[in-house]
N, C-alpha and C positions, 0 to 999 in steps of 0.2 A: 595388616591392610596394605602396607605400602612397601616395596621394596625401593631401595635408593643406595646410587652410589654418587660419585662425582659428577657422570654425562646424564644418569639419565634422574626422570624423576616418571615415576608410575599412577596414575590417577583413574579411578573407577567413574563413570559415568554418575552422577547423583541428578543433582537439581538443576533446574532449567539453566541459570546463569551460570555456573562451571561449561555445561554442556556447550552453552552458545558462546563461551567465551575459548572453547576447546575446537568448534567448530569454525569461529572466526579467524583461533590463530594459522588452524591449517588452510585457512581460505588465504589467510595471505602468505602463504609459505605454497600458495600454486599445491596445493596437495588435492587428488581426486579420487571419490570413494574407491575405482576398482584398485588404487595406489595402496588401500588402508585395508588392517583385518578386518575380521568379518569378531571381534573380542569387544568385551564390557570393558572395554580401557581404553586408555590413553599414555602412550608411555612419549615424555617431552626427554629431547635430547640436548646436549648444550650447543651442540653445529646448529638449532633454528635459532641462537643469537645472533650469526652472522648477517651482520646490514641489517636486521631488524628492524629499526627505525624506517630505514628507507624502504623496504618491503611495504610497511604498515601505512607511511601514507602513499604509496603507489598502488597499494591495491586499490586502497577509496578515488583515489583521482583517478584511476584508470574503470574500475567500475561504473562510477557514478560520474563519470566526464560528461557527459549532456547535461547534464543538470546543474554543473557551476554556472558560474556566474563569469568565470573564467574563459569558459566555451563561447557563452554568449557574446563573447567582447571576438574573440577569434574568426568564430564561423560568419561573423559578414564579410569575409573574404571569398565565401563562396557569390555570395549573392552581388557583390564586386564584380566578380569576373565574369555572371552571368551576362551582368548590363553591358561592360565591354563587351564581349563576346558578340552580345547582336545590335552595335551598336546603339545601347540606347533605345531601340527600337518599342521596348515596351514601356518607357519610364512613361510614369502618367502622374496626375493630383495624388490617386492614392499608394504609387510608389516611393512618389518625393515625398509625402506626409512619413510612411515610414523608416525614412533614413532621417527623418528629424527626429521623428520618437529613439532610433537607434542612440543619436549623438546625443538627447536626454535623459534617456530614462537607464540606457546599458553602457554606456562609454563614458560621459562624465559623470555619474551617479556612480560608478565603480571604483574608478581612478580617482574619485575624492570619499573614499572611504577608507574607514579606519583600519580596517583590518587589512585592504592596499599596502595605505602608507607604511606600516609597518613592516611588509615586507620591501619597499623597493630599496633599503639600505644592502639586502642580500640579494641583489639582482647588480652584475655587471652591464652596464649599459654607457652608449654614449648619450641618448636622448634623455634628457629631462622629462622625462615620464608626466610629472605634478604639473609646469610649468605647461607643456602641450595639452594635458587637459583641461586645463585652466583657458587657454585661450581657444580650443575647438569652440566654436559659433557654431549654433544652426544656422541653416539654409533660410534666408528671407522668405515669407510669406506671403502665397500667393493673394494679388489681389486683380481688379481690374485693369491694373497697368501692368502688372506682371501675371499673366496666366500660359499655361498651354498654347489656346488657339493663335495668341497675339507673339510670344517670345520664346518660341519651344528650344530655338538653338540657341539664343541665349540662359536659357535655364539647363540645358544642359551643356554647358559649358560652368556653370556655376556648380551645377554636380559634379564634372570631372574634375575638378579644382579642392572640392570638399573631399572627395575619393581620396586625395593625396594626401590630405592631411589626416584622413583616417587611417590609409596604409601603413603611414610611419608609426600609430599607436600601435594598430595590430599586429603591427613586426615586431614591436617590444614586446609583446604577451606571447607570441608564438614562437617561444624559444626553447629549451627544454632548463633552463636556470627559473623563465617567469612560469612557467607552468607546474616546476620544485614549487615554488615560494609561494605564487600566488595561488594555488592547486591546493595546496598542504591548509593554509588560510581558508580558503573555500570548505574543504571536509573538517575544517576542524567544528567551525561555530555552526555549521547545516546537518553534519550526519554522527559526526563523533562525540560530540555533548551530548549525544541524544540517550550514551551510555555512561557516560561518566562525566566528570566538571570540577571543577576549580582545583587543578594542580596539575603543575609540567606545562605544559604548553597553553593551557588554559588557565591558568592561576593569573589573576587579572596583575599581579604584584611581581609575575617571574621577572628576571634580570636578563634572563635567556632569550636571547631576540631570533634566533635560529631555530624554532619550531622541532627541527631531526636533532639537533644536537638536545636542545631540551627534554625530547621524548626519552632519548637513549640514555640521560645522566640519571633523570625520575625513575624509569624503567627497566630498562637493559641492563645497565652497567653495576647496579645491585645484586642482579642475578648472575653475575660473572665475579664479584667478589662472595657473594653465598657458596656458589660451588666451590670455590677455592678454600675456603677457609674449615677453620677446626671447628666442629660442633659437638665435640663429646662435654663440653661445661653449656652450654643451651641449656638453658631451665624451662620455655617453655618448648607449646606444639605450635604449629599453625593449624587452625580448626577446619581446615577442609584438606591438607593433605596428612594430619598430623604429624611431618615432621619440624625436625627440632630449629628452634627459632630463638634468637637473642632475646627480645625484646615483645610487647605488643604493640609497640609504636606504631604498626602496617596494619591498617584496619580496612573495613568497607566503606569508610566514609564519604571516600569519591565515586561511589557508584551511585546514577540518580537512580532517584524515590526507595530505591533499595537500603542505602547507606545513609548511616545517623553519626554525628560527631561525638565519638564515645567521650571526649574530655568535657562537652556541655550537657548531655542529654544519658547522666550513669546511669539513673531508672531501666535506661533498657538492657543490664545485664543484671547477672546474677548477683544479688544482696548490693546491687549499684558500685559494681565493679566490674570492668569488663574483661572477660575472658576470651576476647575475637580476636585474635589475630593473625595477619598472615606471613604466610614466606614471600621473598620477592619472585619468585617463579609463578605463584598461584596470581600473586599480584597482577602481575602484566598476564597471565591467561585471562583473568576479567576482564583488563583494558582491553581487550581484544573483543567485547562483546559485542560492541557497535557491529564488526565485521561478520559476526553470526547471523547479525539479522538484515533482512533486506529492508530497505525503508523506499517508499514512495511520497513524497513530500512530507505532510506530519502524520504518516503512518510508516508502522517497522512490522514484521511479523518473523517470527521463529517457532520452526516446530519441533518440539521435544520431541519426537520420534525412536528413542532410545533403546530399542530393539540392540541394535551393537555399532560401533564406532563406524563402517561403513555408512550402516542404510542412516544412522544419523548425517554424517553429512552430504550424502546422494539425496534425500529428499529438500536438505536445504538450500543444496545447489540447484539441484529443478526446480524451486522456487522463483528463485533468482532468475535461473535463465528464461524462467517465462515470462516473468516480470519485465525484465530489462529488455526481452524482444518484444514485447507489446507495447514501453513505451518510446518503441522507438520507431514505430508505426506511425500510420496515418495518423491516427488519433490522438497521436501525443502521451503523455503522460499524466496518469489520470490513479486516482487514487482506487478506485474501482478492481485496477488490476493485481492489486496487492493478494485480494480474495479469489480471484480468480488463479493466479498462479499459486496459489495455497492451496485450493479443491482439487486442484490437476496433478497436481504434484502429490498431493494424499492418495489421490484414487487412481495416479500413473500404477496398471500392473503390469508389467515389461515381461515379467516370469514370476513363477508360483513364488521365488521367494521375497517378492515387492508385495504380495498381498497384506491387506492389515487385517485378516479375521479373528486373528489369537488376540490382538492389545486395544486398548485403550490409545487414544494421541492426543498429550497433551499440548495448544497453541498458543504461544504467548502472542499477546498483539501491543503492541506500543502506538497510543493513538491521545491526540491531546494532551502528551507530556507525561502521561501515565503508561501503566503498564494495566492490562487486561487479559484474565485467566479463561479459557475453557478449556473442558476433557471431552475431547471427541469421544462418546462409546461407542463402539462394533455397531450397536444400532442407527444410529445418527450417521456412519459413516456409511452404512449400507442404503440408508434411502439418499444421501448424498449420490453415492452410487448411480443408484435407479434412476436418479432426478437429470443425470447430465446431459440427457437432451432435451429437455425444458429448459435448463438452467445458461445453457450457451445463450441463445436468442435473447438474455437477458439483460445481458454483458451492455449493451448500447442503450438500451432504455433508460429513462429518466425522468422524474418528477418532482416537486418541488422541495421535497428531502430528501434527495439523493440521485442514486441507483441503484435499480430495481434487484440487480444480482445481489449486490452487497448488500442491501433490507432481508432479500431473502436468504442469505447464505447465514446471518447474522444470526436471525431469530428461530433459523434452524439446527443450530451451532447450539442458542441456546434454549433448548427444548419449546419452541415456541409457536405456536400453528401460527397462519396466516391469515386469521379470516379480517384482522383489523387492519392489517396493510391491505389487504384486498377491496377492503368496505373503503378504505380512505380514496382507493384510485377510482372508485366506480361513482364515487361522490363527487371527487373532482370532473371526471366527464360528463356527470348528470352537470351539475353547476357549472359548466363553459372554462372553467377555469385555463388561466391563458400558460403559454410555456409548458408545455405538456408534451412530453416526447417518449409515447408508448401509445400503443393501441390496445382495444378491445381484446386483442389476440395474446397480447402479454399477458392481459387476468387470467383468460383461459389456461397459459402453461404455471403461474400461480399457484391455480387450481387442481393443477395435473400434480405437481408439486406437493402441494398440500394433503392430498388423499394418500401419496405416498408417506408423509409425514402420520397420518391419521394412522393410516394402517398401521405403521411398524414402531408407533411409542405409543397410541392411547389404541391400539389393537380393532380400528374400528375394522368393520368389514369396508372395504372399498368399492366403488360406485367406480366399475369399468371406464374406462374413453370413452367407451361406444355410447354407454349410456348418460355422458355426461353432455355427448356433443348433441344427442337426442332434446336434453333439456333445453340449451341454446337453442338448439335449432326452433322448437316449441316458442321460445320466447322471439326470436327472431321472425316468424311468424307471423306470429303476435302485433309484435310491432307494424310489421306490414299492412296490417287490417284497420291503420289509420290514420287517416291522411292530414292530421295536426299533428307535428313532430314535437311540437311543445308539449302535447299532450300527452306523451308517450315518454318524456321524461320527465313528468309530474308523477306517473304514475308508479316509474323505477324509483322516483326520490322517494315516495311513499312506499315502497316495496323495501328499500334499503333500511327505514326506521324502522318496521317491525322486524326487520334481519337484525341490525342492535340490538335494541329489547327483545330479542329470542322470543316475538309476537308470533307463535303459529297460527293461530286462529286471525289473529289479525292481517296474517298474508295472504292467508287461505279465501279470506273474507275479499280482498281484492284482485286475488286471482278470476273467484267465482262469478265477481262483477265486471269484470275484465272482457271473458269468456262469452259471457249471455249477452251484452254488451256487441259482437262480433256475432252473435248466434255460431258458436262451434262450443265442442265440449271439450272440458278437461282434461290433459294427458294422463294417463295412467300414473305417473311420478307423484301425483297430488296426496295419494296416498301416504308416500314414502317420507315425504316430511315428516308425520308424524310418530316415525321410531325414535330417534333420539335428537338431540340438537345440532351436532358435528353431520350429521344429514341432514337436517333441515337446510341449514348454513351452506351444505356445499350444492345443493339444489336449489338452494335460493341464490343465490351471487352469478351460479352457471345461470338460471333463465333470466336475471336482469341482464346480465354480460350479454347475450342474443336479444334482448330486449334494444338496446340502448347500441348492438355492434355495428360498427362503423364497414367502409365499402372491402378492407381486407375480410373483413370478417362472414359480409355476404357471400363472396367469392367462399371463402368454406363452408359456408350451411347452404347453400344453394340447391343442394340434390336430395335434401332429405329429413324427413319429422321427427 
């Protein structure tokens, strides 16, 4: 299985966590798919020991640099120089509120934290770091002797005075020693526990106050006395690369939710002894696994993709890079895009050989502290496929659980129709429900969505666009023909309980009432309900959606029955 000499060591692609940890370590070694073969391996050299440490936590602080806490403390130097810049010109109540929340909640709330303090012993500095933020004050509060209208040049002269005393913090953080130290601190307790925990620089009891030297004595510096050394008397293997290993001392048990403390918990091996153990090489390819996966606040996502060493880490990096440019957008950073840069990057075909029609893709998602499995099939990725322009316009939408893309990419993921996320947002707009940020026209692409879903896992025949915006339209109609508006979502909220109880007769029954009701007849669809349920359902949700559509939605059914 494995060929080895001194530089190199050989590993075949297996199971997700090798893979993401094989993928991370090239991510932080600056390595890019077209750099890598197109082979089922992995061949690890000893020249990626060099600076390793430092590689490992620069790639996390250089990827995920918006997102410390570290940045936060830095980047009001921009918004400094704006207000000089135009003299002040714009400072208002709700500027000066938020250079207070600044000096509360990000400047002294940082610099008196723990994982700070432990790093300013390894920062060269003249300023008293602890001591400076200890005495930064907020900005007095505005009242009726001190406001805008009445003392604007003396309030800001009070902010230019504050400004200086935030400068000198910021100059201490924007250094490249506080951005080492306090950088490193930042990835370690936010993104790098998220894959592993308590040893090396995380071991709440290490002596190691230097974070890079600590990674490298835990990590590194093992894997540099391993290659050197004699292993022809090794008794054992290591279980994932099987080669020969002193001891089983090296186990999984600093990987979370994955790894168990083989000395407490023997039941989990064989006759309750354990046979796991690793080499220091396989080792720190795990600890690398955090770097595999992209993470968005308390979400991580990785895709097993393991067609060959290439396209595994080309599709993990088009992850990332979509991820990390959309939260750096207007919008911020938003949990939402995790999924989204995961569909794009599945279904990026750049050339025939980016296609996924031959495999299966397995996604790992890290979400709530947990890890969560799904296997994309050929078919699930094919109406993925079909769905992606429905499924953009979703990307913004929201409602009280969530967003609307990530509900639907979810329970499409895991084989799952939509008609109950659909029934829940058409509920929510019958009922007024407040905070609501989607319209009538989201359910419709839901819908568009879902019959795609219909067709290509429970093989229903599909109910065209044409014929579906026939239906809205018919309901929308409808709705027109009465001039109590109240009335017309009494009679959706009634139309939505026999769509839960799979009521045909019972819809039918207020349809027919509906109708005679308006003196017009029935559309021809009326019929069509009664093939199976997955039509009823998608003929009943489309004519309340036109029943109950809002002024986007007129603008679409405007021209036609």
């Amino acid at each position: 299985m494995i060929n080895i000499d001194e530089t190199k060591h050989r590993l075949l692609l297996t199971e997700w966590q090798l893979n993401a940890g094989i993928v991370g370590m090239l991510n932080i070694l600056g390595k890019k798919d077209n750099e890598l073969p197109k082979i089922n391996e992995f061949n690890f050299q000893s020249g990626y020991l060099d600076d390793f440490a430092e590689k490992y936590f620069s790639y996390f602080i250089e990827t995920y640099k918006k997102t410390l806490s570290w940045y936060k403390i830095v980047q009001f130097k921009e918004k400094i120089a704006r207000f000089e810049e135009s003299d002040f010109a714009y400072l208002d109540e709700k500027q000066y509120e938020q250079i207070n929340l600044y000096i509360r909640d990000v400047a002294k709330k940082y610099i008196n934290s723990a994982s700070y303090k432990a790093a300013y012993p390894l920062i060269k500095a003249n300023l008293d770091i602890r001591e400076k933020g200890s005495n930064l004050k907020q900005l007095p509060k505005l009242t009726k002797k001190l406001s805008f209208d009445k003392n604007r040049e003396e309030i800001i002269v009070l902010v230019k005075e504050k400004f200086e005393e935030i400068k000198e913090i910021i100059a201490y953080f924007d250094t490249p020693e506080a951005k080492k130290y306090i950088g490193a601190k930042n990835v370690l307790y936010t993104l790098i526990r998220k894959g592993w925990d308590g040893v090396s620089a995380l071991n709440p009891q290490t002596k190691e106050k230097d974070p890079y030297l600590d990674f490298h004595q835990y990590f590194v510096q093992p894997c540099l006395d391993y290659l050197e050394a004699d292993k022809t008397k090794y008794k054992f293997s290591c279980c994932t690369c099987e080669q020969p290993i002193k001891n089983l001392d090296e186990t999984f048990s600093f990987l979370v939710e994955t790894g168990y403390d083989t000395k407490r918990k023997g039941s989990h091996g064989w006759n309750f002894v354990n046979d796991m153990g690793l080499c220091p090489i396989c080792k720190l390819i795990y600890a690398c696994i955090p770097a595999g996966f992209t993470y968005v606040i308390n979400q991580g996502i990785f895709i097993n993709a393991s067609q060959n060493l290439s396209e595994l880490v080309r599709v993990n990096q088009k992850v990332k890079m979509d991820i990390l440019k959309r939260n750096s957008s207007e919008q911020g950073v938003r949990e939402v895009n995790t999924y989204v840069g995961m569909i794009e990057a599945i279904l990026e075909q750049e050339n025939k050989s980016h296609t996924y029609e031959l495999s299966d893709i397995q996604v790992v998602r890290y979400e709530e502290d947990r890890y969560y499995f799904t296997l994309l099939s050929k078919r699930v990725l094919k109406i993925l496929n079909q769905s992606k322009v429905f499924l953009e316009p979703l990307i913004k939408a929201n409602f009280p659980e969530g967003n609307l893309y990530q509900s639907a990419v979810q329970k499409i993921m895991n084989s799952e129709n939509l008609f109950s996320l659909i029934h829940k947002l058409l509920i929510y707009k019958v009922t007024n429900v407040k905070n609501l940020y989607y319209g009538i026209y989201h359910v419709d692409y839901l819908l568009n969505i879902n019959q795609k879903f219909l067709g290509g896992i429970q093989k229903m025949n599909e109910l065209s666009q044409e014929e579906l915006k026939k239906v809205r339209a018919s309901g929308w109609y409808l709705g027109k023909e009465y001039d109590n508006k109240n009335k017309v979502k009494s009679i959706a909220q009634r139309l939505l309980n026999t769509l839960k109880s799979n009521n045909r007769d019972g819809f039918m029954d207020i349809i027919l009432n509906c109708y005679a009701y308006v003196g017009k007849t029935v559309p021809n669809w009326g019929i069509q309900i009664f093939q199976d349920d997955e039509t009823f359902k998608t003929i009943g949700y489309s004519f309340v959606s036109g029943l109950i559509g809002d002024k986007d939605k007129d603008k679409e059914n405007g021209d036609g029955k």
